[in-house]
C-alpha positions in Angstrom: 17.6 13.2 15.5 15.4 13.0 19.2 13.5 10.0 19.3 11.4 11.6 21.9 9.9 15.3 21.6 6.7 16.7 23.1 4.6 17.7 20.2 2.0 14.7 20.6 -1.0 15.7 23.2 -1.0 12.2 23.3 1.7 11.8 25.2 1.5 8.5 27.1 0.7 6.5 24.0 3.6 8.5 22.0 6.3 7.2 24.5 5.0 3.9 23.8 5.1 4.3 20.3 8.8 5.4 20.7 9.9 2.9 23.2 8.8 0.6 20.0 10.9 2.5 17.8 14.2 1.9 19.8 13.8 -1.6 19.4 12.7 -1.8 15.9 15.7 0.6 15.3 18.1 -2.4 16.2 18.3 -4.7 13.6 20.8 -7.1 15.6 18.4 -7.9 17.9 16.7 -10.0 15.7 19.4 -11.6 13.5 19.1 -15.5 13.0 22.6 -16.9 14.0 22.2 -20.2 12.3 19.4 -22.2 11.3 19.1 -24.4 14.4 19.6 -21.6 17.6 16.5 -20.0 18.5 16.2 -16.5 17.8 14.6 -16.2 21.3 17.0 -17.9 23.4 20.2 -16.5 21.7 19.2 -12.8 21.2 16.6 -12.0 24.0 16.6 -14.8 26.8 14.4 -17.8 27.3 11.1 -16.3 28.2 9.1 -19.5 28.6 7.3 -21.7 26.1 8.1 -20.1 22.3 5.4 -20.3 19.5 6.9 -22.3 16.8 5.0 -22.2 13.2 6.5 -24.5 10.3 5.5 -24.1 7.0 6.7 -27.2 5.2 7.1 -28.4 0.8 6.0 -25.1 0.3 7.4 -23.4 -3.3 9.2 -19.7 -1.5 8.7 -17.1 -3.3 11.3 -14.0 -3.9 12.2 -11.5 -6.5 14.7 -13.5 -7.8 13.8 -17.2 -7.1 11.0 -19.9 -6.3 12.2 -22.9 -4.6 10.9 -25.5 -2.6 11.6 -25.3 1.2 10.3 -25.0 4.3 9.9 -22.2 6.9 10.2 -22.1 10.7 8.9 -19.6 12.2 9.7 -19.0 16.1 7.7 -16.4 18.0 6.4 -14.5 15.1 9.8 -14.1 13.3 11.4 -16.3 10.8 14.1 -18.5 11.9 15.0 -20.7 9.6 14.7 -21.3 6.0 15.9 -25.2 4.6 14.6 -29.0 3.8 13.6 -31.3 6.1 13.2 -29.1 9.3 10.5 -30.9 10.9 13.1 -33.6 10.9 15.6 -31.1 12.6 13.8 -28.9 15.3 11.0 -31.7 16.3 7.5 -30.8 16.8 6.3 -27.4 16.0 3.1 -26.2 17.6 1.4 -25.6 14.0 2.6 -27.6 11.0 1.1 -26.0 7.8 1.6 -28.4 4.8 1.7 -26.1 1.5 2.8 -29.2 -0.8 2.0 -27.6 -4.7 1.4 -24.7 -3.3 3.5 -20.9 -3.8 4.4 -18.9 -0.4 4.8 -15.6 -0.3 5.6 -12.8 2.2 2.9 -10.8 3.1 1.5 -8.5 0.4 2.1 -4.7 1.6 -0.5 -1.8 0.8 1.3 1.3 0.9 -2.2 3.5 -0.8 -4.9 3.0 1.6 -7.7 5.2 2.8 -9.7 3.8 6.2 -11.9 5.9 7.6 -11.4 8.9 5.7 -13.5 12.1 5.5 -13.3 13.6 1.9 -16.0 16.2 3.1 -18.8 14.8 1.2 -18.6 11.7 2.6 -16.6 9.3 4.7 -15.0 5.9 3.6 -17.4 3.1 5.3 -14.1 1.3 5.7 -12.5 1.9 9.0 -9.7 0.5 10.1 -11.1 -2.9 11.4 -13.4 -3.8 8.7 -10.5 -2.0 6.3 -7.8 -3.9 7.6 -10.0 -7.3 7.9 -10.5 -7.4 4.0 -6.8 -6.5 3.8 -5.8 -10.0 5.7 -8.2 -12.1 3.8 -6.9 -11.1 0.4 -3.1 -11.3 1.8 -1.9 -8.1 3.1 -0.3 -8.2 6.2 0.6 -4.7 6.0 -0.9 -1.0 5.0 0.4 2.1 5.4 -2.5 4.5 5.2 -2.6 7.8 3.5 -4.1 10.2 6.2 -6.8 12.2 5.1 -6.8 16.2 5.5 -7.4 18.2 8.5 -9.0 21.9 9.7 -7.2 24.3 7.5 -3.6 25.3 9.1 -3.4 22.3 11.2 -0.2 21.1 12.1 1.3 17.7 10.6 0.9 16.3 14.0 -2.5 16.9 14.4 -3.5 14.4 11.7 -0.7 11.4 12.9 -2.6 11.9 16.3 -6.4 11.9 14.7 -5.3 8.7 12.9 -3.4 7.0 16.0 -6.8 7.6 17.6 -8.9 6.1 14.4 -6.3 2.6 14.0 -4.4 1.6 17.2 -6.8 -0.8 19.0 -8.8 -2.0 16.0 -6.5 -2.8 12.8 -5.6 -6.2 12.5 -2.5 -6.2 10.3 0.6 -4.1 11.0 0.0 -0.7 9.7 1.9 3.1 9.4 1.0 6.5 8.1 1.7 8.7 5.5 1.5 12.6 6.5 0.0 14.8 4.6 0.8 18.5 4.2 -2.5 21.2 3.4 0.1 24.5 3.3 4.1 24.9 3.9 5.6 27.5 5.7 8.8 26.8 8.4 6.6 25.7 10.8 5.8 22.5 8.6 9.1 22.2 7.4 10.3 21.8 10.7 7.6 19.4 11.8 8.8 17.0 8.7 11.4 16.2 11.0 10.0 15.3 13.8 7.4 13.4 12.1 10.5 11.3 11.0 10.9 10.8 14.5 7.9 9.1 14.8 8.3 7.1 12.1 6.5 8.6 9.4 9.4 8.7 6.3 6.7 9.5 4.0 4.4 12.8 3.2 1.9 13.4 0.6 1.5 16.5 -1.6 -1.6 16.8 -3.5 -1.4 19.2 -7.0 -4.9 19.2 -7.0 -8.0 19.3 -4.6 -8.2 22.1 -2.0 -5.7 21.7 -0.1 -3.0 21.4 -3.1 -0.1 22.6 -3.3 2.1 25.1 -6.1 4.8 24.3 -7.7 7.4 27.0 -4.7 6.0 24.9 -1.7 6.6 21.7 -3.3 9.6 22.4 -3.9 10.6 23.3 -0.5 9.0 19.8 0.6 11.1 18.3 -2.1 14.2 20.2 -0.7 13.5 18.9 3.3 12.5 15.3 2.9 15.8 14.9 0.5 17.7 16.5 3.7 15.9 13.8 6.0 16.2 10.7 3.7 12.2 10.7 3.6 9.8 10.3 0.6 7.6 12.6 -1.0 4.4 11.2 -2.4 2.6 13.1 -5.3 -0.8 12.8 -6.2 -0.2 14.4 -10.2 -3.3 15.8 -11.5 -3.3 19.4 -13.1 -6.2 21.0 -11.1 -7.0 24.3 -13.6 -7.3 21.6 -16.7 -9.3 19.6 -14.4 -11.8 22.6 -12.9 -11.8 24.0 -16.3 -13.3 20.6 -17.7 -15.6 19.9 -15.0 -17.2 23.3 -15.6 -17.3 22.8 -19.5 -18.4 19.2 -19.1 -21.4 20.6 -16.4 -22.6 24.0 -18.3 -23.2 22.1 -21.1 -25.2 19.4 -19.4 -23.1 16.6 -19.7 -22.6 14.7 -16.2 -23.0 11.3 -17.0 -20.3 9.2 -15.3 -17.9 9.0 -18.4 -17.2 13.2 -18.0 -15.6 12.0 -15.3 -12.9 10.2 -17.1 -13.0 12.9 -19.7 -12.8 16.1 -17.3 -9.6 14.2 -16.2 -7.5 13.4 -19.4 -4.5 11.9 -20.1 -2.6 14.9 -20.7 -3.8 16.5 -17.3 -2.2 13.5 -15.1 1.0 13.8 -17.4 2.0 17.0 -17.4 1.8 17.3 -13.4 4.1 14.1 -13.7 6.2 15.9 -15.8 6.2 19.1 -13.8 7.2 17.4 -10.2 9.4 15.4 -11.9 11.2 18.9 -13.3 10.7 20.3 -9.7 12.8 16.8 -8.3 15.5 17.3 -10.5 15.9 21.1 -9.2 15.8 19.9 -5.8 18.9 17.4 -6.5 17.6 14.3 -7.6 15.1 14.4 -4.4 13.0 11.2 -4.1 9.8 11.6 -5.5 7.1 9.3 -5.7 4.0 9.0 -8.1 1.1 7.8 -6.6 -1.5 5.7 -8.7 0.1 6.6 -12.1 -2.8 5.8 -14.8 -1.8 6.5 -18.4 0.8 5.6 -20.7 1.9 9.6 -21.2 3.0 9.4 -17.5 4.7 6.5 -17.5 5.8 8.0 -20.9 7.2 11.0 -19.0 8.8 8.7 -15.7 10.6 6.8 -18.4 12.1 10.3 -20.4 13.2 11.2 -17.0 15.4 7.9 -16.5 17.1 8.2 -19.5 18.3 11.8 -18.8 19.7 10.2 -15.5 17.2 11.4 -13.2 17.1 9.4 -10.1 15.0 8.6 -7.1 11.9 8.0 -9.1 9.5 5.7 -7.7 6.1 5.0 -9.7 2.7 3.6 -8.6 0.0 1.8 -10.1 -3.3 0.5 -9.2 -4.9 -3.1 -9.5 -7.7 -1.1 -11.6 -5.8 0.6 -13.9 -4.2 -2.8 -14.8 -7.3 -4.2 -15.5 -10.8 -2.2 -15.8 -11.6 0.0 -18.6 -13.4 3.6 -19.2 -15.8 1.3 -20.7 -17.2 0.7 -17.1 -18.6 4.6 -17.0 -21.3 3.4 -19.6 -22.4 0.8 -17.6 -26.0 1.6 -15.6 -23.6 1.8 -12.5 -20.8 3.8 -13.6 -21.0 5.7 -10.5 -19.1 2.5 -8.5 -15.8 3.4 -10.8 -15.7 7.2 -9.9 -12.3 7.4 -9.0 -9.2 9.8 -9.2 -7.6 9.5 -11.3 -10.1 7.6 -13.6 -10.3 4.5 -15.5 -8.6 4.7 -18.9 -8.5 2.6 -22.0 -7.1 -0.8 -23.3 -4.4 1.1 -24.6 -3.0 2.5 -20.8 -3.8 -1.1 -19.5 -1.4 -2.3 -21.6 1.2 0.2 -20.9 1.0 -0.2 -17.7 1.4 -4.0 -17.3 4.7 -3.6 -19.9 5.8 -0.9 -17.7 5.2 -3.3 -14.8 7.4 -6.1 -16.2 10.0 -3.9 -17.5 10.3 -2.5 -13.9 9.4 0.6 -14.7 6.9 0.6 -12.5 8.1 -0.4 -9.3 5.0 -0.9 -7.0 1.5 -2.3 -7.2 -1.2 -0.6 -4.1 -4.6 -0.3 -4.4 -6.0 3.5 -3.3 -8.3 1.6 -1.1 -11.6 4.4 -0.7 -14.7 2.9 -0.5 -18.0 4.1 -1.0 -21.2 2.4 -0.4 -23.2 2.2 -4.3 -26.2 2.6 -2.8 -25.9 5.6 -0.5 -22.8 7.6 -1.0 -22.1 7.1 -4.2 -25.6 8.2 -5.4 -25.2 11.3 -4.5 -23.3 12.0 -8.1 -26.7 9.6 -9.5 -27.4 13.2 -11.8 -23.9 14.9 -11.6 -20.8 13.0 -11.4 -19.2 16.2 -9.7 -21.3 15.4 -6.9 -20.1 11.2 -6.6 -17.8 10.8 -3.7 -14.3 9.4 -5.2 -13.1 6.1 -4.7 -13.3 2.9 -4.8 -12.9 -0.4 -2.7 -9.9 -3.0 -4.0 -7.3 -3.7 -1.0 -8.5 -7.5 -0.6 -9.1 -8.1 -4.6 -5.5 -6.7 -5.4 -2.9 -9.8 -4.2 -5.3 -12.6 -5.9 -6.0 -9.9 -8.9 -2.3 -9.9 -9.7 -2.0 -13.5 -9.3 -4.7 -14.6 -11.7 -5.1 -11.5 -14.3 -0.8 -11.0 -14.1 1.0 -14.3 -13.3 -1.3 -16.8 -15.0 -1.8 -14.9 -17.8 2.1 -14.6 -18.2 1.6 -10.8 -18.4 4.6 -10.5 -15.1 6.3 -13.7 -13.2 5.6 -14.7 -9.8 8.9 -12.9 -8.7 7.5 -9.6 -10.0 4.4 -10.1 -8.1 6.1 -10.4 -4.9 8.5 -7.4 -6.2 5.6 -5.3 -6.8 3.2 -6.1 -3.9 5.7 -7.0 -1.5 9.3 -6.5 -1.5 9.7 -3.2 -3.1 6.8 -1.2 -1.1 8.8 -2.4 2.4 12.0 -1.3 0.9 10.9 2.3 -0.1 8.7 2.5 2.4 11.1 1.9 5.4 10.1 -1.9 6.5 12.6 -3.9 4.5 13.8 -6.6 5.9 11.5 -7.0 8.4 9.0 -6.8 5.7 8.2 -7.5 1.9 10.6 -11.0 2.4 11.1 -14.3 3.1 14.3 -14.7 5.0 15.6 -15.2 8.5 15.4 -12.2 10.8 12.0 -11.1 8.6 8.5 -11.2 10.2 6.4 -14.8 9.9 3.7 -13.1 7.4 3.1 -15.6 4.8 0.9 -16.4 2.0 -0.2 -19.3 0.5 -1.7 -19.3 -2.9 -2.9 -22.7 -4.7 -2.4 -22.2 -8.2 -4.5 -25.0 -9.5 -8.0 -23.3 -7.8 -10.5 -21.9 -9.9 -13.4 -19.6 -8.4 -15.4 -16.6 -9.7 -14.7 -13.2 -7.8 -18.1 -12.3 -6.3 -19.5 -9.5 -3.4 -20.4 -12.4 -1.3 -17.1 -13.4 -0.8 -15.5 -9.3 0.5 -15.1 -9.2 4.0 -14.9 -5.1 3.7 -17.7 -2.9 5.1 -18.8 -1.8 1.1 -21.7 -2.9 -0.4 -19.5 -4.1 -4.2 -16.8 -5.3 -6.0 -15.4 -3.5 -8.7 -14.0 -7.3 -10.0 -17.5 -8.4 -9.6 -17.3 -12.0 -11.9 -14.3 -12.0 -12.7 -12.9 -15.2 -13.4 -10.1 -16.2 -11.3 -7.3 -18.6 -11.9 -5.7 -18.8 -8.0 -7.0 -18.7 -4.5 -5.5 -17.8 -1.3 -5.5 -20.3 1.1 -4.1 -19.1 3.9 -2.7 -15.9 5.5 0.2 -15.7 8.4 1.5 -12.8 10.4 4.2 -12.7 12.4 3.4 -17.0 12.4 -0.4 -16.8 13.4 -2.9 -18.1 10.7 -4.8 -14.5 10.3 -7.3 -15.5 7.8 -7.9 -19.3 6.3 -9.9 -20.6 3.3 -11.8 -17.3 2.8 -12.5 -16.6 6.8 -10.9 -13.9 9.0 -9.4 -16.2 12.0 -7.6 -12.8 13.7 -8.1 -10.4 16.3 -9.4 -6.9 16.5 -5.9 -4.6 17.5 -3.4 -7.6 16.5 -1.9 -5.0 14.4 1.0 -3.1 15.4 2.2 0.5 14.2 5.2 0.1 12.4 7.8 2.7 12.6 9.3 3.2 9.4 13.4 3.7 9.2 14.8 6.6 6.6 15.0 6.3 2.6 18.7 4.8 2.6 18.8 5.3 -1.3 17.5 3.9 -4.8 16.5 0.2 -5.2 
């Protein structure tokens, strides 16, 4: 495929983007040799003085083990992972002593919404303020699900809108998701090229306005299984849903629980069911359910495995493992409007078994926030009218730690499965991301186990005015966040710089995990 093509009317920033792409294409060029040659000097020339970061007695966390090490870190990429290498390389500029303490690579985000416009209002997150709470709560990366644009747009049109929204102000590494509103050749075609600028990934919604039937997603199922690329679903049935909003409202009943209960169960499963049936036609293409809720869903992703399906990648969100539909009847239900909704005990713990079993395969967030006292009081006397959404992309890392890990519900190795390893891999960024290992980026975090603190507003970094966790007792703290070997945020406090991010160009789906 052309790197290069001349859709963008941005064209000067595209070649930039792609003359990035060429080099991230090339894995050799940053392969570690041998723990004790410098990345720099071996692969690209000495360039002058070289940032060395180590992180020393520090328990490394992967899928499959935790052991104690340290890590050395040479201009932002990880060169070295072994005992004793302050002994070995000499002084380091930083020396970060994480004695007792877990590492882990950089938690990944791969369902965020910055600065979307859902019509009815816009996220008050953009991708500063978005991507600041990110790094304090120990992502390092997002990619960001792009919002919709004017009817018939181009794909194109929205990557550009969203270059124009992120480059310059996010402060993690961050990519795109593209999102098609109607298919026709035109489209189809532009899948590839979109590929070419390193969006692997699209979205098809099955309900909402732009949504799409069952013939053109399976067309887009077709294409991105010829490109090696990902289709993302957001499952909802949209007649059962309109058809239970408008019962729910004629008969007066708007009260943030008809939320949840315009939006059952059975309507989230059967659209999983259906695009998993439309997959299947379209040869095992890869398919990918986005915030999976209920345990009929995962009910249904499971069936489909054991019929041999492949190229099934589920989903979940940090508040469908552990808030409750409970929270509608609460005076300010309206913060918890969110698609698809809060369910009961019952999914929860589904979900986290599904989790474990590795059923589930990734942990994100869905990251759409909306102030409680403006935007979402629009819905204040008809939950049809409440924007949804909800905050959660700096709660989610120290979430899974405390209500997960240390309540023995998943290990530490599934939490940097789910959070980290597996979103790079699907996504397009593994190895550079979503591990510790030679050759990978320098984004690290540090979590201290033995911390105790109580999850509170104050303490968000994010542009909304709540917490969904607000109280919440947690066992954990992050204490520090790396990327690419700089300390990006520390005890609680943002330490990086506006547009420190990069745009990551994400490589092809090479296969199942």
């Amino acid at each position: 495929m052309q790197v290069l093509h001349t859709l963008s009317i941005l064209k000067q920033q595209k070649e930039v983007r792609n003359s990035t792409y060429q080099a991230q294409k090339s894995p050799q060029l940053w392969k570690s040799i041998d723990c004790g040659r410098s990345i720099t000097e071996t692969k690209r020339g000495v360039e002058g003085s070289i940032m060395k970061t180590l992180v020393k007695n520090g328990m490394i966390v992967s899928p499959e083990d935790t052991y104690e090490a340290d890590v050395l870190i040479e201009d932002g990429v990880i060169e070295c992972i072994g005992k004793n290498l302050e002994a070995k390389f000499g002084d380091a500029d930083k020396v970060i002593d994480a004695k007792g303490k877990y590492v882990l690579p950089g938690g990944i985000d791969v369902h965020t919404h910055m600065d979307i416009d859902v019509g009815i209002a816009r996220a008050v997150d953009d991708f500063y303020t978005g991507t600041v709470a990110a790094a304090c709560g120990g992502t390092t990366t997002i990619v960001d699900h792009m919002g919709f644009g004017p009817a018939g747009c181009p794909l194109h049109h929205q990557l550009d809108v969203y270059h124009g929204l992120a480059d310059d102000k996010a402060v993690i590494d961050y990519g795109f998701h593209g999102v098609v509103q109607h298919v026709d050749e035109s489209i189809l075609n532009e899948l590839e090229t979109m590929m070419d600028d390193g969006v692997q990934s699209t979205k098809v919604y099955m309900t909402y306005g732009y949504k799409i039937d069952d013939d053109g997603i399976l067309e887009v199922l077709k294409k991105m299984k010829e490109l090696h690329g990902i289709t993302a679903f957001h499952c909802e049935n949209h007649y059962v849903v309109e058809h239970l909003k408008k019962e729910y409202g004629d008969a007066g009943k708007t009260a943030p629980i008809y939320h949840a209960k315009s939006r059952p169960n059975l309507a989230e499963a059967e659209a999983v069911r259906r695009v998993l049936y439309l997959a299947k036609l379209a040869g095992d293409a890869p398919v990918y359910i986005v915030h999976l809720s209920c345990k009929e869903s995962l009910e249904a992703v499971e069936e489909a495995r054991r019929n041999g399906q492949k190229n099934i990648f589920v989903e979940t969100c940090t508040q469908y493992l552990t808030l409750t539909e409970d929270r509608y009847k609460d005076p300010d239900g309206l913060k918890y409007i969110m698609s698809p909704p809060l369910r009961t005990q019952q999914d929860l713990d589904a979900l986290w078994k599904g989790l474990e079993a590795g059923e589930i395969q990734i942990v994100a967030t869905d990251h759409c926030p909306f102030n409680y006292a403006k935007e979402k009081q629009d819905g204040k006397d008809d939950f049809r009218k409440c924007p949804n959404g909800a905050p959660g992309v700096e709660e989610r890392m120290i979430l899974l730690f405390s209500e997960g890990v240390m309540k023995n519900k998943i290990s530490i190795n599934k939490l940097v499965e789910v959070a980290c390893t597996n979103p790079a891999k699907v996504y397009g960024m593994y190895p550079k991301k979503g591990i510790i290992e030679p050759g990978a980026d320098g984004d690290l975090v540090i979590i201290d186990a033995d911390a105790k603190q109580t999850l509170t507003h104050k303490m968000m970094h994010g542009a909304v005015d709540y917490t969904s966790y607000e109280g919440t007792d947690l066992h954990g703290k992050i204490d520090l966040v790396m990327q690419r070997g700089n300390i990006i945020a520390e005890n609680n406090e943002f330490k990086g710089n506006r547009g420190d991010g990069k745009y990551l160009y994400r490589k092809p789906f090479l296969g199942d995990l």
